[in-house]
C-alpha positions in Angstrom: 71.1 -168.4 -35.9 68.0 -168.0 -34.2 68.5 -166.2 -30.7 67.3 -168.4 -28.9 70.2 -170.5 -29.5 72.3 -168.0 -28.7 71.0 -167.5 -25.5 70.7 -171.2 -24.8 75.2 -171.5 -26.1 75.5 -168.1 -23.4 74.0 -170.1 -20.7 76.4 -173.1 -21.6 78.5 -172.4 -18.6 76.0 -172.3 -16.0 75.2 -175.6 -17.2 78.6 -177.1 -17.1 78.5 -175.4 -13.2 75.4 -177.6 -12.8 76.7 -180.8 -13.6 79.7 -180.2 -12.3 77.9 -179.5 -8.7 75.9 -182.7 -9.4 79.2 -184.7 -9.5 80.4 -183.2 -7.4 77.5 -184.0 -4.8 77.0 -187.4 -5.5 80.8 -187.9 -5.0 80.3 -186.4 -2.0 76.7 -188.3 -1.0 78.7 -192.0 -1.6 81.5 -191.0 0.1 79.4 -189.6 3.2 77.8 -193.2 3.4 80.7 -195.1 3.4 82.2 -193.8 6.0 79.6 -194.4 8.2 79.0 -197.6 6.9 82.4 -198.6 7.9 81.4 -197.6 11.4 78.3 -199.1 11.3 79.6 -202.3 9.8 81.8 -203.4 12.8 78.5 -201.7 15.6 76.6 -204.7 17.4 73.7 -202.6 17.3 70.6 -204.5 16.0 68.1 -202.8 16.3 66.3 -201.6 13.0 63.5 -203.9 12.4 62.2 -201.9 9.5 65.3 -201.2 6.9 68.5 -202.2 7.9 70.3 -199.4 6.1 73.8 -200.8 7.1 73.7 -203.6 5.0 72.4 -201.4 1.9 75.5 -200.2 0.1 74.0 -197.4 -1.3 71.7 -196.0 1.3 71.6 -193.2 2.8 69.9 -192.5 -0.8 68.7 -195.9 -1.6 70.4 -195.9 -5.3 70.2 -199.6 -6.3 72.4 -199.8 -9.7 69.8 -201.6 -12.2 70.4 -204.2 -15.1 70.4 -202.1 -18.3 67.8 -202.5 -21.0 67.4 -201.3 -24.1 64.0 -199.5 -23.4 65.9 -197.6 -20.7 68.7 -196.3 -23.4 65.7 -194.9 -25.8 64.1 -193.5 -23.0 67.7 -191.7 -22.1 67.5 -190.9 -25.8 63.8 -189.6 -25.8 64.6 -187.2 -22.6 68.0 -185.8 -24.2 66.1 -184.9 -27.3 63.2 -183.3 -25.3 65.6 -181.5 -23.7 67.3 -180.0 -26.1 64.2 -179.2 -28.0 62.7 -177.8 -24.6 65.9 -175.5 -24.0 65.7 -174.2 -27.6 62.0 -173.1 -28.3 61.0 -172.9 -25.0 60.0 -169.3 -25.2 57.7 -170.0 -28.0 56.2 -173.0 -25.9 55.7 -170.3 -23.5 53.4 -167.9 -25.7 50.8 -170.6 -26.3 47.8 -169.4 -24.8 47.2 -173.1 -23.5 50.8 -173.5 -22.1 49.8 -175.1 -18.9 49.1 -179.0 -21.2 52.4 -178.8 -22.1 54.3 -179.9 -18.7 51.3 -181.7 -17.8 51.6 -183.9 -21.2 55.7 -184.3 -20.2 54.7 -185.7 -16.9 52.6 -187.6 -18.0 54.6 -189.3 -20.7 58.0 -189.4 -18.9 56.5 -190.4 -15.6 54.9 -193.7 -17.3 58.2 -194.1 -19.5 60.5 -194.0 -16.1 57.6 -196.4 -14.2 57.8 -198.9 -17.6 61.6 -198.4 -17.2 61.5 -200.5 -13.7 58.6 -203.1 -14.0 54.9 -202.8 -15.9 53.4 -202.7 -12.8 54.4 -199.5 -11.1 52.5 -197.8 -14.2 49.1 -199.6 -13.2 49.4 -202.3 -10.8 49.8 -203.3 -6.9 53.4 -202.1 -6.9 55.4 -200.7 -4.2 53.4 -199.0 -2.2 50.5 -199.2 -4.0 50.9 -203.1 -3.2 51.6 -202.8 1.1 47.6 -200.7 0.9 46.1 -203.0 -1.2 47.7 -206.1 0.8 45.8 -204.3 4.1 42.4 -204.3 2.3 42.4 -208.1 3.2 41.5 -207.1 7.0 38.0 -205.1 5.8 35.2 -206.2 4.5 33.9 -202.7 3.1 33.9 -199.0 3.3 32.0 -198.6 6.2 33.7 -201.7 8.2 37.1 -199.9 6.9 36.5 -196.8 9.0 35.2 -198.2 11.3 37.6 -201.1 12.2 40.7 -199.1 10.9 42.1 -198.1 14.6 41.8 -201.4 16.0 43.2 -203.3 13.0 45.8 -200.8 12.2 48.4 -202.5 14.1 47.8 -205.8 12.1 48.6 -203.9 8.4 51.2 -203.4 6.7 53.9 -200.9 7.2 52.9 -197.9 5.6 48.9 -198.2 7.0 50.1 -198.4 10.5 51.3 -195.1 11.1 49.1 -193.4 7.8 45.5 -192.2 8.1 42.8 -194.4 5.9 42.2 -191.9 3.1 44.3 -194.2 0.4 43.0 -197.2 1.8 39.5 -196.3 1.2 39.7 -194.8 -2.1 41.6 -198.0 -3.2 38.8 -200.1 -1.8 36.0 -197.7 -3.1 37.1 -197.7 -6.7 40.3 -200.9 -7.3 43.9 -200.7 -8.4 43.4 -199.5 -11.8 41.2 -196.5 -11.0 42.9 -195.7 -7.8 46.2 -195.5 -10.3 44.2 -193.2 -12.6 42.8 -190.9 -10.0 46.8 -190.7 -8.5 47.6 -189.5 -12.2 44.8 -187.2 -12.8 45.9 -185.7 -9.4 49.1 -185.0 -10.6 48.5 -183.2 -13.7 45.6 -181.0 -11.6 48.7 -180.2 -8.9 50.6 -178.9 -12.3 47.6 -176.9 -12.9 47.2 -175.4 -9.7 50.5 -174.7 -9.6 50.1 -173.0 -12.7 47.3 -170.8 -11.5 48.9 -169.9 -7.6 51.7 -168.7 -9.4 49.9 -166.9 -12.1 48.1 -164.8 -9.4 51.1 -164.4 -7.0 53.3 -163.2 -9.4 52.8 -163.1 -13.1 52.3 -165.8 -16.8 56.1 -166.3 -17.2 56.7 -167.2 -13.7 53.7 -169.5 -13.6 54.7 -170.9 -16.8 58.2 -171.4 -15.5 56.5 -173.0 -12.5 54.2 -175.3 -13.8 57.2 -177.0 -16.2 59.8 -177.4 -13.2 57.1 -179.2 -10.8 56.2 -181.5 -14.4 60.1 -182.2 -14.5 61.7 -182.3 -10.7 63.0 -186.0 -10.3 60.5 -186.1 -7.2 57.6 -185.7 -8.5 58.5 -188.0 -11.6 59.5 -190.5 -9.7 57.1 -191.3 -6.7 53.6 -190.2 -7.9 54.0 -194.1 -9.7 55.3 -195.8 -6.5 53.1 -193.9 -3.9 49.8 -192.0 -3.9 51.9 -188.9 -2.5 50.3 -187.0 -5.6 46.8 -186.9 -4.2 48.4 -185.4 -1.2 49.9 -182.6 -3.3 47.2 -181.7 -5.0 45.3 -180.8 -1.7 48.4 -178.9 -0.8 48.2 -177.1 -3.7 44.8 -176.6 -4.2 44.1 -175.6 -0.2 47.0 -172.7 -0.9 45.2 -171.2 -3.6 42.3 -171.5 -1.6 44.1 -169.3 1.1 45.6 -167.2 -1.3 42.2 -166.0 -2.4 40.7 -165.8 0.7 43.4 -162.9 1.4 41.8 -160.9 -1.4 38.1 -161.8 -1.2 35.3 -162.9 0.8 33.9 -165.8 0.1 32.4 -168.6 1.5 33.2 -170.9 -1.3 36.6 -170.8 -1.2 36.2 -171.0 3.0 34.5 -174.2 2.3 36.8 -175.6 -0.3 39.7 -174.8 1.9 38.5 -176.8 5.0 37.6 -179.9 2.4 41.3 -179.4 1.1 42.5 -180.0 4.9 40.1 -182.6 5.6 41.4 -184.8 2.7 45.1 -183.4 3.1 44.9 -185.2 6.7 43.2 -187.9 5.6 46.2 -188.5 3.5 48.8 -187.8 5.8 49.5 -187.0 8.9 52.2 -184.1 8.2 50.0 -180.9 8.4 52.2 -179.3 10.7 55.0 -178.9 7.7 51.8 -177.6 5.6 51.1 -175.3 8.7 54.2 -173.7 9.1 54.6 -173.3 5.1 50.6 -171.1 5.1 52.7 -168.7 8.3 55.3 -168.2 6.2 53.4 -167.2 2.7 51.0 -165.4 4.7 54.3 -163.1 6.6 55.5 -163.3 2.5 52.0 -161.7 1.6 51.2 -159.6 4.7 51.2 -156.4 2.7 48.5 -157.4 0.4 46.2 -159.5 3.0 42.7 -157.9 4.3 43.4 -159.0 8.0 39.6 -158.7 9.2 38.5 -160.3 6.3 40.6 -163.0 6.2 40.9 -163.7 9.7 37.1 -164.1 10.1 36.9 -166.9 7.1 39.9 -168.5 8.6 38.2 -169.1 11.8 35.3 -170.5 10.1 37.1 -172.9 8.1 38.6 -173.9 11.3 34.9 -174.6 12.4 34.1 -176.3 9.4 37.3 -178.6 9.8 36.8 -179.4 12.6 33.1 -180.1 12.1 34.1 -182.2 9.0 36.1 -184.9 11.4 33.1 -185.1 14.2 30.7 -185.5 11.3 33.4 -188.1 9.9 33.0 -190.0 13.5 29.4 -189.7 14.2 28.9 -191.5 10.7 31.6 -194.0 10.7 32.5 -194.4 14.5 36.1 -193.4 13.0 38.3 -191.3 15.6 41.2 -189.4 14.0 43.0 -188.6 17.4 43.1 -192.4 17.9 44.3 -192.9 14.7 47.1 -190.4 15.1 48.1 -191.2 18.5 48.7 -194.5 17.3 50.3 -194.1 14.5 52.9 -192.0 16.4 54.0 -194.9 18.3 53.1 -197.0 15.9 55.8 -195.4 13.1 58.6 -195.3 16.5 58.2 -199.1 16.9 58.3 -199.7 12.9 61.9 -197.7 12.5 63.7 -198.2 15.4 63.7 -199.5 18.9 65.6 -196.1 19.7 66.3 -193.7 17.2 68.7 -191.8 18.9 70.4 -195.0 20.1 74.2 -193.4 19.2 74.9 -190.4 17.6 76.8 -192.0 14.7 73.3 -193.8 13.7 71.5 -190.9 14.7 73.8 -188.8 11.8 73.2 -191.8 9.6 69.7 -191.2 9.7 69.6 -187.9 9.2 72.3 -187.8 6.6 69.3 -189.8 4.3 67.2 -187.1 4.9 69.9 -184.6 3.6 70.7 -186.1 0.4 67.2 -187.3 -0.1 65.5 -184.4 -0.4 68.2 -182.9 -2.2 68.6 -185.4 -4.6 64.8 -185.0 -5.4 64.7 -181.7 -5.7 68.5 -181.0 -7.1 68.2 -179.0 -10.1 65.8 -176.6 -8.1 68.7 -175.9 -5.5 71.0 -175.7 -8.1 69.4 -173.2 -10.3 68.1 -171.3 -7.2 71.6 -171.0 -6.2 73.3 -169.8 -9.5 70.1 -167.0 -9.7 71.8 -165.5 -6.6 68.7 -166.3 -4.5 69.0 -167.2 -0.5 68.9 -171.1 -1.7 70.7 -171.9 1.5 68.0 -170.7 3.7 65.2 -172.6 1.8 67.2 -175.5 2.3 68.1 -174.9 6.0 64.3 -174.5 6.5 63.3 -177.8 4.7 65.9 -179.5 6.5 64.9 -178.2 10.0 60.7 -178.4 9.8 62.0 -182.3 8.6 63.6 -183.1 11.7 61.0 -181.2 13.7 58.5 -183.6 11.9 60.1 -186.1 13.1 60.9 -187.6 9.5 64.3 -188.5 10.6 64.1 -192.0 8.7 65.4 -192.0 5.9 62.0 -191.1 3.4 61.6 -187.3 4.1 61.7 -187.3 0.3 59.2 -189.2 -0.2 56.6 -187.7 2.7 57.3 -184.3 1.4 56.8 -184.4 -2.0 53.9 -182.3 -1.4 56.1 -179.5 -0.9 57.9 -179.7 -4.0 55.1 -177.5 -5.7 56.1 -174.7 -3.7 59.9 -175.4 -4.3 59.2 -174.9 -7.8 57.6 -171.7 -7.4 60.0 -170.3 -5.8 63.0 -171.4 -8.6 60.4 -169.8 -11.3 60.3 -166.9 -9.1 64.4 -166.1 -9.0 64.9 -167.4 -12.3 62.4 -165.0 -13.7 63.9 -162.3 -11.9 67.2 -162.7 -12.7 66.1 -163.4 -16.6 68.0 -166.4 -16.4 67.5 -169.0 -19.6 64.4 -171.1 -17.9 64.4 -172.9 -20.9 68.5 -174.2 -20.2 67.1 -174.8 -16.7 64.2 -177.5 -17.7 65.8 -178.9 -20.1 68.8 -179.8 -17.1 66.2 -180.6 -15.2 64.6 -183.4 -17.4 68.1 -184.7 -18.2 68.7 -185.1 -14.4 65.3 -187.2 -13.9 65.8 -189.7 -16.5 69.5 -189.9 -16.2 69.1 -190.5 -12.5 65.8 -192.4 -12.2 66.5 -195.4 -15.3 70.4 -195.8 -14.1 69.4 -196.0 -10.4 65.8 -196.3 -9.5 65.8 -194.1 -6.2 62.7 -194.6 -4.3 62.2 -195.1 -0.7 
């Protein structure tokens, strides 16, 4: 018997402990709801104008139980039998000198498989929220009237372009649907490669390798990439980290300049760079021992520079005004969710209760696996939690606004499974299992 099997039938109770936690925490997550749904139920309060999550059953995770079909059994089928074969020869997989195509080929093929599992046109089409941006291109005439009419017409568009900065709109206006779809994909398999290649130089091939397939697999970053351009954002997280990560060991002005056009586009995408920020001071306090202060403190300031001189350029052009944008969108995205947010402390608890299990539920098997590697998995959690709130993501879709941070989550699993020469293999192959499982039985987007 190969002994890679045997391996695989010695990790067979770690396994059983991982499902068993998954049961357990859905149990847990449904149960959670309800009672605050009974609350809720017999509360006057009205005043939720965007999602009334007391009349969804199944919030505060947004599971909506969907008719079966018999695609979504042979895609149940098709991920089993990946996952088995992942778990099994997973270490060979691993020596191939090109390694990195292989989770970006499993995203690729499950991601589309999950999207044709729901409706044709989340793999290509105006769907979701691909649909609510291109609905808002009605208001503009063209590129140049976008930026420069966004702030005054931003109150007129739909709900996601009224508290987002215009960088998806104008990409979807610069190059359509279809191409816009393909440049989200492209952007996902090049965040699975620069995963690939931070961790590489951080730490070592295995851990990278480990890395790259548990970002390609995470139910996250299956799931939304085809229901929101979140991946673009990611990749510019990604790719602006490696960027800092070598301008710790090097001087160079190239990677100063492709740093600051990581952050331009990052922000032009979304408006959560404080989550991004507070990430960089924590890998940089991680790193401290290996990072030329002088060096890296004097190409840090002039990426700063260059930032900044990328935005007045950006207004001086196109008359656009990204403090306008944002201060809008701040009380823009107040007005959308709630009239008061903390109107009583059992909605309030409600709210954040969806961030919880959200970003959980995205990210389970990471947690889990982090957990049973002996790692400090309730600090990482604690901190996601907390920069959340302090984000002010307290409606319900952290999971979805931080999918850029899943990268990073996935590093971190590699790391202490690695260490702790746990079966990675055992690990993906859970992890794939857990996507498809939970994504074709209850399509969980928000």
């Amino acid at each position: 018997m190969p002994l890679s099997v045997l391996r695989l039938i010695s990790s067979s109770k770690i396994i059983i402990k991982a499902i068993l936690v998954m049961a357990v925490f859905f149990a847990l997550s449904f149960l959670w709801h309800r009672l605050f749904y009974i609350q809720l139920a017999t509360d006057s309060y009205r005043g939720d104008s965007f999602r009334p999550t007391m009349y969804d059953s199944w919030a505060p995770f947004y599971l909506w139980r969907m008719p079966w079909k018999a695609l979504n059994g042979w895609i149940c089928l098709f991920a089993l039998i990946t996952s088995v074969l992942l778990a099994v020869y997973y270490e060979r997989i691993a020596a191939w000198r090109w390694v990195v195509l292989v989770p970006c080929m499993l995203w690729l093929v499950f991601s589309i498989l999950f999207a044709a599992s729901d409706h044709p046109d989340r793999i290509s089409g105006a769907y979701a929220h691909y649909l609510t941006f291109t609905n808002d291109l009605a208001y503009f005439s063209s590129p140049s009237d976008m930026w420069y009419r966004y702030v005054l017409n931003q109150p007129k568009l739909d709900v996601h372009g009224q508290h987002y900065p215009p960088g998806y709109l104008f990409l979807l206006m610069l190059f359509g649907v279809k191409i816009f779809r393909i440049i989200t994909y492209l952007a996902g398999l090049l965040t699975i490669v620069l995963t690939w290649k931070l961790t590489s130089e951080l730490y070592d091939r295995k851990t990278a390798t480990a890395a790259s397939f548990f970002i390609a697999l995470v139910p996250g970053f299956l799931i939304y990439p085809t229901i929101d351009p979140v991946a673009l954002a990611a990749c510019c997280a990604v790719g602006g980290f490696y960027c800092l990560h070598r301008l710790t060991r090097q001087n160079s002005f190239l990677f100063t300049l492709l740093f600051s056009l990581c952050s331009f586009v990052f922000l032009l995408f979304t408006f959560v760079a404080s989550l991004w920020a507070l990430f960089g001071v924590i890998f940089f306090w991680l790193s401290r021992e290996n990072v030329r202060w002088p060096v890296f403190l004097k190409q840090l300031t002039l990426a700063s520079v260059v930032l900044l001189g990328l935005f007045a350029a950006l207004y001086l052009i196109t008359g656009f005004n990204m403090y306008e944008c944002f201060i809008g969108s701040l009380h823009r995205s107040k007005a959308i969710n709630t009239f008061n947010v903390f109107d009583t402390l059992p909605r309030f608890l409600l709210r954040f209760s969806q961030t919880f299990f959200g970003v959980i539920i995205s990210c389970l098997p990471l947690f889990i696996f982090s957990a049973f590697t002996g790692s400090k998995w309730w600090k990482s959690l604690g901190l996601t939690l907390l920069i959340a709130f302090l984000n002010g993501n307290i409606f319900g879709e952290t999971e979805r606004v931080l999918v850029f941070l899943f990268p990073f989550a996935a590093i971190a699993t590699a790391f202490y499974l690695t260490k702790n020469n746990f079966i990675t293999g055992a690990a993906l192959g859970f992890s794939l299992a857990f996507s498809a499982f939970f994504e074709v039985l209850f399509h969980h987007f928000a």
